[in-house]
C-alpha positions in Angstrom: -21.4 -72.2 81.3 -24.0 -75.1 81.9 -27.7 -74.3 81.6 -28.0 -76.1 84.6 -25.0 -73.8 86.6 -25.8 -71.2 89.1 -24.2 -67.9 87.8 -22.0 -66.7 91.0 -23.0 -63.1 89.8 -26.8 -63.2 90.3 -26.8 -61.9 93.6 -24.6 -58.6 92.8 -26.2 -57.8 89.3 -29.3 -55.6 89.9 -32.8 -56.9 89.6 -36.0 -55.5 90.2 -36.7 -58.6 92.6 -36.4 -58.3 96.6 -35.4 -61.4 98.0 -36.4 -61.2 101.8 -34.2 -63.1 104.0 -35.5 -65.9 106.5 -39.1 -65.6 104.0 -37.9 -67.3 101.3 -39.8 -65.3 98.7 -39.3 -62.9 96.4 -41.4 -59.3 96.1 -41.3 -58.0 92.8 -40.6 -54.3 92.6 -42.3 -51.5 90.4 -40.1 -51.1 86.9 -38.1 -47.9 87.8 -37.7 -49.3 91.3 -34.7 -51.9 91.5 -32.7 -53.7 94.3 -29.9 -51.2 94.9 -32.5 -47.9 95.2 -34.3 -49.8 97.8 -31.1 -50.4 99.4 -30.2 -46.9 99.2 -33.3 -45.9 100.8 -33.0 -48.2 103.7 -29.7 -46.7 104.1 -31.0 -42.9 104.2 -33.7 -44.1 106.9 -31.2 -45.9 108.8 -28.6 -42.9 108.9 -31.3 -40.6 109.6 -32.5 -42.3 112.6 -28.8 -42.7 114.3 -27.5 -39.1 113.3 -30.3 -37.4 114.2 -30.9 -38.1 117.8 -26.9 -37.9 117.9 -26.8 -34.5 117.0 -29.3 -33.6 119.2 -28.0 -35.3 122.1 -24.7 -33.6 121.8 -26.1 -30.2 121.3 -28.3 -30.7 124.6 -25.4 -32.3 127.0 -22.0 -31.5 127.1 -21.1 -35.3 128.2 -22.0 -37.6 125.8 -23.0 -41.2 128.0 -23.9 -44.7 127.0 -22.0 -47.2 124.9 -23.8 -46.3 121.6 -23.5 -42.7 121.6 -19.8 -42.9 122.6 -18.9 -45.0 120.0 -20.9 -43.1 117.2 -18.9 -39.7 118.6 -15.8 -41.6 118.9 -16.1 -42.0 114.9 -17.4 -39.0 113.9 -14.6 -37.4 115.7 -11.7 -39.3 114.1 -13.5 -38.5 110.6 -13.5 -34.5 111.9 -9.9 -34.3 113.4 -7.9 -37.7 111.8 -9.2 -37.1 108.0 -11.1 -34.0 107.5 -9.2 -31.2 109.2 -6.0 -32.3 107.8 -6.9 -33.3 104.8 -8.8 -29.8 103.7 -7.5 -27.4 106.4 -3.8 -29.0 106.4 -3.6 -30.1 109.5 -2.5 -26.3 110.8 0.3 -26.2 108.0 -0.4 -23.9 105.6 2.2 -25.5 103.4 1.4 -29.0 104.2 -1.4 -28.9 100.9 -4.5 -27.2 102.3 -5.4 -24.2 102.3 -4.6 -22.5 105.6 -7.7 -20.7 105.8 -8.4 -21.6 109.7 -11.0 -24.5 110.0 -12.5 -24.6 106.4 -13.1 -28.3 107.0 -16.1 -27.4 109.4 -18.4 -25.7 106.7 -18.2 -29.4 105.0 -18.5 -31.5 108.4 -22.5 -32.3 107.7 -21.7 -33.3 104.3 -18.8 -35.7 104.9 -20.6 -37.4 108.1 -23.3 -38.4 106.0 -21.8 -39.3 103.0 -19.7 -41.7 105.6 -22.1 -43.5 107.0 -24.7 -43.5 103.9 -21.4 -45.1 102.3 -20.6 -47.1 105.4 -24.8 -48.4 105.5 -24.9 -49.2 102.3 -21.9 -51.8 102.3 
């Protein structure tokens, strides 16, 4: 490659640079700080501030209302009873490869919501 080509991978590599779009400069970050953590924690905030309020609405009102809410339930509900339930519990079958246990799949509910939408942030 020419010294004077741009490298097509200089935006996916990590650097401990933060480019801020519609700025057009760049903030450099602490050494053990880098361009993916920072994305990682803007991720955490931004799942904590939508799950959060979520699960407290629901808890307080049995009808979830409003366009937002509906269509965060809507997806947590299709993780819960589409991938979760029958994938660990076995979708009622005891011989259909989980465990037949009753609703095993609900102990690990928190954990799989928030590992889908840190995942789901994050990209």
């Amino acid at each position: 490659m020419a010294a004077h080509d741009h490298n097509p991978l200089s935006h996916v590599i990590d650097h401990y640079t933060l480019e801020i779009p519609g700025i057009g400069r760049e903030i450099h970050l602490p050494e053990p700080l880098s361009r993916f953590m920072v994305m990682e924690v803007f991720a955490a905030i931004l799942v904590a501030l939508i799950i959060i309020p979520l699960a407290r609405h629901v808890a307080r009102n049995k009808v979830t209302r409003g366009p937002f809410l509906n269509m965060f339930e809507a997806v947590i509900l299709f993780i819960r009873d589409g991938i979760a339930r029958p994938a660990i519990d076995g979708g009622g079958d005891s011989h259909a490869g989980g465990h037949g246990h009753g609703r095993t799949s609900d102990t690990f509910m928190p954990f799989l919501w928030t590992m889908f939408f840190f995942i789901l942030f994050c990209n």
